[in-house]
C-alpha positions in Angstrom: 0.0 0.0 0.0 2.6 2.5 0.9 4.5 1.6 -2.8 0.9 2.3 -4.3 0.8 5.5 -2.6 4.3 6.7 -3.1 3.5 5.9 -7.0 0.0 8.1 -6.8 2.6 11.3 -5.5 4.9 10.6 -8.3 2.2 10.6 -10.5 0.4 13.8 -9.7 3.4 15.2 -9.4 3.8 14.5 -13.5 0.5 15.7 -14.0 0.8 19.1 -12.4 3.8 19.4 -14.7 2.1 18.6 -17.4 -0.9 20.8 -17.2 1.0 23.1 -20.1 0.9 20.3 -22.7 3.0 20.5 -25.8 2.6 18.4 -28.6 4.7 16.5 -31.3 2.6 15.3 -34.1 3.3 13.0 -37.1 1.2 11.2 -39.7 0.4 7.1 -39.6 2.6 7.0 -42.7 3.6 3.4 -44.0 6.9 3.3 -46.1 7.3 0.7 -49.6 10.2 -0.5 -50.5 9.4 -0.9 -54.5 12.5 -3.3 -55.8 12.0 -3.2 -59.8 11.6 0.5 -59.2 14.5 1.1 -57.0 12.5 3.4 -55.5 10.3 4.3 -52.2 6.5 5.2 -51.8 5.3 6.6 -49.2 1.2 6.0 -47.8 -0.3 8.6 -45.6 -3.1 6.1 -44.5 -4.6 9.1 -42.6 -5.8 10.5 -45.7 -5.2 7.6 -48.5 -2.8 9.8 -50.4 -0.1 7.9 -52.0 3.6 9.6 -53.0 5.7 7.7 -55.2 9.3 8.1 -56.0 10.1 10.2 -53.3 13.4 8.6 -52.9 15.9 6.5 -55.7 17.1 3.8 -53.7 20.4 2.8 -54.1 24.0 4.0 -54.7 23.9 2.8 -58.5 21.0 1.4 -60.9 20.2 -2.4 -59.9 20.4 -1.7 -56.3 17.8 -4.3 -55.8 15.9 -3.2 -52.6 15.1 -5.8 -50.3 13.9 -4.5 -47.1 13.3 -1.1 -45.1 14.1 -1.4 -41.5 12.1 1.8 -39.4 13.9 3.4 -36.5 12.0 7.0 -35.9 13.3 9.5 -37.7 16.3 6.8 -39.3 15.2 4.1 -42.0 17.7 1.6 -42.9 16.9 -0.2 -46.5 18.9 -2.9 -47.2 20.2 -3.1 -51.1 21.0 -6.0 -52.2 22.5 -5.5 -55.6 24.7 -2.8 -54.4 25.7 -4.5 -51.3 25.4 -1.9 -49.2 22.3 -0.5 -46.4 21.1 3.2 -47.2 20.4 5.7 -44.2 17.0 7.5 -44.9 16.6 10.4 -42.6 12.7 11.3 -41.5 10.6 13.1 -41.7 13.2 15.0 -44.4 12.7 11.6 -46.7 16.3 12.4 -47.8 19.0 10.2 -47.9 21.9 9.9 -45.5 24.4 8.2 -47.0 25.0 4.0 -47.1 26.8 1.6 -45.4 29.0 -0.8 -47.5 28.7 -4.4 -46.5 31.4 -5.5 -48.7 31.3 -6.4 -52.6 29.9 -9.3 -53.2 28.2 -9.8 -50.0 24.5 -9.3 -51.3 22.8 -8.3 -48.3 19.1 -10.2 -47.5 17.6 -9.0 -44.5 18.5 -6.8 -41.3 17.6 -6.8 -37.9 18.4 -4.1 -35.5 19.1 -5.2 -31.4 19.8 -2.0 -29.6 20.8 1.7 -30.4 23.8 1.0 -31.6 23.8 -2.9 -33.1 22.1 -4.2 -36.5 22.9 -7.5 -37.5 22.5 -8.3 -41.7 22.6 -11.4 -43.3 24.8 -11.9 -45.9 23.4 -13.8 -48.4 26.1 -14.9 -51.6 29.4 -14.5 -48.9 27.6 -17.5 -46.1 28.1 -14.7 -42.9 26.5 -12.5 -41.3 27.7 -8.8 -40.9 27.2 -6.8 -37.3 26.9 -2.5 -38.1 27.5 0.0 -35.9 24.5 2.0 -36.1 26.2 5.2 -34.5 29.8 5.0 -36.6 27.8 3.6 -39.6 30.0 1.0 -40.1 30.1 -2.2 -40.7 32.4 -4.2 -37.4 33.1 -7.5 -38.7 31.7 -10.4 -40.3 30.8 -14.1 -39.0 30.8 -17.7 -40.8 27.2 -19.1 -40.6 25.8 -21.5 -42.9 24.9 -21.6 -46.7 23.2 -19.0 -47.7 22.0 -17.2 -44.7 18.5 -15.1 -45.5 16.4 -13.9 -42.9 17.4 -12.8 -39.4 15.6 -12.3 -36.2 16.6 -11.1 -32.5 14.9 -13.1 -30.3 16.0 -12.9 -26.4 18.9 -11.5 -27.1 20.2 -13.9 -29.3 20.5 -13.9 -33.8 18.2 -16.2 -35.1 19.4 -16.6 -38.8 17.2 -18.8 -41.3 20.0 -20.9 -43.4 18.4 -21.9 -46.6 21.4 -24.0 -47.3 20.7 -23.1 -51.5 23.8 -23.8 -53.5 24.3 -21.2 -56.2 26.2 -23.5 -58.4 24.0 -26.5 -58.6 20.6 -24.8 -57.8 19.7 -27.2 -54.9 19.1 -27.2 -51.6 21.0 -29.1 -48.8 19.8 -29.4 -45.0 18.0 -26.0 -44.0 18.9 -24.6 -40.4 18.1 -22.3 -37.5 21.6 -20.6 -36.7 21.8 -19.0 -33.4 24.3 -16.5 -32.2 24.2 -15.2 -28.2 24.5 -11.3 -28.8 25.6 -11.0 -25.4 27.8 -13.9 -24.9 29.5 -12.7 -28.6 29.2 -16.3 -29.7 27.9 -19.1 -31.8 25.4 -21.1 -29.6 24.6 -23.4 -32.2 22.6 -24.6 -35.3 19.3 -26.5 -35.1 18.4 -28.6 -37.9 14.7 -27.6 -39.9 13.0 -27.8 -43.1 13.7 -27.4 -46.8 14.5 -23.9 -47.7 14.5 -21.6 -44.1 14.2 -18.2 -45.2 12.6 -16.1 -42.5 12.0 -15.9 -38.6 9.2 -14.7 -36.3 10.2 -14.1 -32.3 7.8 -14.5 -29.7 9.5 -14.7 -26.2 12.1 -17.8 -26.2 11.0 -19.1 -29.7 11.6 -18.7 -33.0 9.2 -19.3 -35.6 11.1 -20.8 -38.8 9.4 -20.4 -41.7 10.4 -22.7 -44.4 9.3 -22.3 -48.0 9.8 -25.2 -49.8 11.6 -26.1 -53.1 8.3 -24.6 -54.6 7.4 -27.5 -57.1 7.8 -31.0 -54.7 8.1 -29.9 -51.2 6.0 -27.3 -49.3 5.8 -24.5 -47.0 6.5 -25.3 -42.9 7.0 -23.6 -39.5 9.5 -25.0 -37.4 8.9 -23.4 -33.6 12.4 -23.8 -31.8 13.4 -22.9 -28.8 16.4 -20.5 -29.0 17.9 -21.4 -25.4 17.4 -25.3 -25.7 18.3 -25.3 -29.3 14.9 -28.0 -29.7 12.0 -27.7 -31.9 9.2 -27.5 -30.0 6.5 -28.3 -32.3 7.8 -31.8 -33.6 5.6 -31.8 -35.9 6.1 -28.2 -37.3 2.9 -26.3 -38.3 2.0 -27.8 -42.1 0.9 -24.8 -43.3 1.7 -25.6 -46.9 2.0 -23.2 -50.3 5.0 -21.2 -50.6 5.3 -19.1 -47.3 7.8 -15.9 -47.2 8.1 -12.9 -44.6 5.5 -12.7 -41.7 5.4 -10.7 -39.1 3.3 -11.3 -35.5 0.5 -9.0 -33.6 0.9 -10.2 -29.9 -0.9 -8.7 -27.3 -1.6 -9.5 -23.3 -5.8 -10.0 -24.1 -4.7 -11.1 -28.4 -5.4 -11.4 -31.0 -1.8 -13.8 -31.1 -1.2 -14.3 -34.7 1.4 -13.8 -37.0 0.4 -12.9 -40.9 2.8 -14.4 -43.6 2.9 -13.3 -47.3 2.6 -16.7 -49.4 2.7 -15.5 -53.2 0.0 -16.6 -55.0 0.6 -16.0 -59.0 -2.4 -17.4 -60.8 -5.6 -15.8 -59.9 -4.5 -13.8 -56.4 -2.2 -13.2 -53.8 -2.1 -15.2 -50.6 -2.0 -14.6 -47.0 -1.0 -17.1 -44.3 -2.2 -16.3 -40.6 -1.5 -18.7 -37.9 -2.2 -18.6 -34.1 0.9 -18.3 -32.0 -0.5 -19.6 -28.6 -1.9 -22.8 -30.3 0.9 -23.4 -33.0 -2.1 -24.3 -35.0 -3.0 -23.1 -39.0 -5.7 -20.2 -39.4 -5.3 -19.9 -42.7 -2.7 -21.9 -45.2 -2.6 -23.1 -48.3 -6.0 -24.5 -48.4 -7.6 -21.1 -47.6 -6.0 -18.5 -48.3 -6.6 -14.6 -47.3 -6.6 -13.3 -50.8 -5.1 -10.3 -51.8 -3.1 -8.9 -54.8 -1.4 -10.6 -57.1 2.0 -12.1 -55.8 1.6 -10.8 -52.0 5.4 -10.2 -50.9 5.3 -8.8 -47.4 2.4 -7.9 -44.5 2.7 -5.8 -41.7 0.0 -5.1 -39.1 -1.3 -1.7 -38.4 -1.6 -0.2 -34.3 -5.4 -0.6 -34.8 -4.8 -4.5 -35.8 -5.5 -4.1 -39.6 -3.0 -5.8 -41.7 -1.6 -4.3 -44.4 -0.1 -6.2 -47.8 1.6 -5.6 -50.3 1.9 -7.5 -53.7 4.8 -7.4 -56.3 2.7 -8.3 -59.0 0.2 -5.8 -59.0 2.3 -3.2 -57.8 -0.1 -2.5 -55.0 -0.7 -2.3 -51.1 -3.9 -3.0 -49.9 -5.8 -2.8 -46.3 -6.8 -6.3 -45.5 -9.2 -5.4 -43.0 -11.0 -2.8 -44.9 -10.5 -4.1 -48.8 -8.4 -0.4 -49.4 -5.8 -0.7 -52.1 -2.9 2.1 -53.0 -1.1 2.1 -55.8 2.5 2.1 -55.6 5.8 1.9 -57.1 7.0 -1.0 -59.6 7.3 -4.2 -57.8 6.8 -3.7 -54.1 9.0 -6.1 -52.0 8.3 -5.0 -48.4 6.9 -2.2 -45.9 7.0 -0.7 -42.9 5.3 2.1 -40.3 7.2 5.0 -38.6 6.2 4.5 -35.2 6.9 7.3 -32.5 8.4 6.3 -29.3 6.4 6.8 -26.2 2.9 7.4 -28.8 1.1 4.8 -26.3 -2.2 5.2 -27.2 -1.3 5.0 -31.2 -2.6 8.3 -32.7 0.6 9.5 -33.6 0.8 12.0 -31.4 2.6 12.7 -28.3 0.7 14.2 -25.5 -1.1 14.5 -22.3 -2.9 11.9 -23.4 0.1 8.9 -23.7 1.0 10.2 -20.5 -2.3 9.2 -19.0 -2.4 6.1 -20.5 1.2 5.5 -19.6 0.2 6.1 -16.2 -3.0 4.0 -16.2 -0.7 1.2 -17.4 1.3 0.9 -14.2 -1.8 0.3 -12.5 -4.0 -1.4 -14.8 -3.3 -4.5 -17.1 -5.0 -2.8 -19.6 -2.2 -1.5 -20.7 -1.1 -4.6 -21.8 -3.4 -4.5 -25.1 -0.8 -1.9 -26.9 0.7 -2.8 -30.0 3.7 -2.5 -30.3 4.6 -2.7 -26.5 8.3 -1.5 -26.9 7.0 2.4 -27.7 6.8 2.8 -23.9 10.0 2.1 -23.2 11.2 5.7 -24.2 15.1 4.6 -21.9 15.3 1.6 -24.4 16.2 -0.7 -21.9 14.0 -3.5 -22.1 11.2 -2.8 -19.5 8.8 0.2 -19.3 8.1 1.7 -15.9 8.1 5.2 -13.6 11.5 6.2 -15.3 10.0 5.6 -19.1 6.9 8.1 -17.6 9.1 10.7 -16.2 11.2 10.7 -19.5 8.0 10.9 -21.4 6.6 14.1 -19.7 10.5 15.8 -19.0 10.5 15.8 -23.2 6.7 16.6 -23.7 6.8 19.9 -21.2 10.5 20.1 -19.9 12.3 20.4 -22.8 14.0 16.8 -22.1 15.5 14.3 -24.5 13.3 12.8 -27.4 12.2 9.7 -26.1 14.5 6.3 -27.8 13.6 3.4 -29.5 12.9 0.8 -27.5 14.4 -3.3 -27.9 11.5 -3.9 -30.7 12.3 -7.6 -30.8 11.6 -7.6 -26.9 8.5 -9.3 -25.3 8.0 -7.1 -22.7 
């Protein structure tokens, strides 16, 4: 009772501070990396209008975009065919110069850990490549597997999908899960998975592999492993069938507790793979299909729970949730939101309001329901508590620091 209390002081302390409210305002703006185009779009899904070309992507022509990686007011987009990662500054949409991984390295897929540490998988050189975000240089390089394609922190630790495809013969050999302990600065091991591991989806402890296939004689399967045991959990995997790709999960304390997976599709429509992350069970796979546009090549889920896709073939991103579609540039590969730290109640703007909710949260689980949970933890230090609040209100009305990314990959 008397730690209840002494919060309550603390509290309307912050409040009487913040009586002179100042606010920081930005649109929901969702950013497409378009890969034929070599260019980005940009969606203001606050009013539907679409802005193409608003930055070439790229050092030189066939630059080959493959992913854009959101950090506030940085963007990191990872360029395959120029092997380098390009610094997009925001709101400015300008660039800010690149960060050579090496020729002949082909960069696949990023993933950041902290302020300071991105990890990138290096596709055609079999390592992956650790940046220093703050230098903007790349540190050194590590021997993984064959063909090492998506990446994923998960407690702390790399999760790298091996596909194990040999560039010479066009095969491939035994796909595995390749984990490396961030904090330990060392290989913890290799767990062995399906045919063709390309991507990963954290949720606490585990790692969902998802493994695509051959595409003509074996099919798409999730392999759920435990990144501290280095054991599959699911022995079974998740059959989920077709030709999965990138997914990305909606977890909440009260759900839903899915993760949405773009699957293709090339005939008639896209597809869209959902599965239920508590159960390891199949909401929708092969057999039904969420369908969308033609060639669906990456998902990502709105703060309100929509989910948005976006589909190479059609050039295209489209609102699952309320059947909206934006045209954008030529061949859209992937797409992400620029999310403002310590905007807790998800309007994009910082004010009295997030500080209210923030403060609700410490005493109500209904906090728990935000999405994503790492924008209150404005100290980025893996937890959100009285010291994210105070940090929150000393930048909103004291002229304090701008509040930090938090750990996105963490649970919370």
């Amino acid at each position: 009772m008397e730690q209840c209390n002494h919060m309550k002081t603390i509290l309307n302390s912050l409040f009487a501070i913040a009586i002179l409210a100042s606010v920081a305002t930005s649109a929901e703006n969702l950013y497409v990396v378009n890969t034929l185009g070599e260019s980005l779009s940009k969606i203001d899904l606050s009013t539907g209008a679409v802005t193409n070309n608003i930055l070439l992507l790229g050092s030189d022509i066939g630059s080959a975009p493959n992913q854009i990686v959101m950090r506030d007011t940085i963007g990191y987009v990872v360029c395959s065919g120029t092997d380098e990662i390009q610094i997009v500054r925001f709101p400015s949409q300008t660039s800010g110069g690149f960060i050579s991984t090496g020729a002949g390295s082909n960069p696949f897929w990023m993933s950041v850990y902290d302020s300071s540490l991105a990890i990138v998988s290096l596709l055609t050189e079999n390592k992956i490549g650790f940046l220093d975000l703050n230098s903007r240089t790349l540190i050194r390089k590590e021997s993984v597997g064959i063909s090492p394609a998506g990446i994923e922190i998960v407690d702390h630790k790399a999760c790298i999908a091996i596909s194990a495809f040999d560039f010479g013969t066009f095969t491939y050999g035994q796909g595995q899960l390749a984990v490396y302990d961030i904090k330990g600065d060392s290989m913890k091991g290799w767990v062995n998975v399906g045919v063709n591991p390309q991507y990963v989806i954290g949720r606490g402890d585990y790692a969902y592999v998802i493994c695509t296939g051959d595409y003509w004689s074996v099919f798409g399967a999730i392999y759920v492993v435990d990144v501290n045991t280095l054991s599959v959990v699911v022995v079974d995997t998740i059959p989920i069938g077709g030709t999965p790709g990138p997914g990305e999960s909606y977890f909440t304390a009260l759900g839903p507790n899915h993760a949405a997976i773009a699957a293709g599709g090339w005939v008639t429509s896209g597809s869209i793979f959902k599965i239920d992350m508590v159960s390891n069970s199949v909401i929708n796979g092969a057999s039904n299909p969420i369908e969308t546009g033609l060639g669906c090549s990456a998902v990502s889920w709105r703060r309100n729970g929509h989910l948005m896709a976006a589909s190479f073939g059609s050039d295209q991103v489209s609102n699952i949730n309320t059947s909206a579609i934006y045209s954008v540039g030529d061949g859209p590969v992937d797409l992400d939101f620029r999310i403002i730290p310590g905007d807790v109640n998800g309007d994009f703007t910082l004010n009295i309001v997030d500080v209210t909710e923030f403060a609700m949260g410490l005493f109500d689980d209904r906090f728990l329901t935000l999405y994503p949970r790492w924008v209150a933890d404005v100290t980025a230090d893996g937890k959100w508590n009285i010291v994210d609040l105070v940090r929150l209100v000393q930048y909103l009305f004291q002229g304090g620091a701008r509040p930090k990314m938090g750990w996105t990959w963490y649970g919370y």
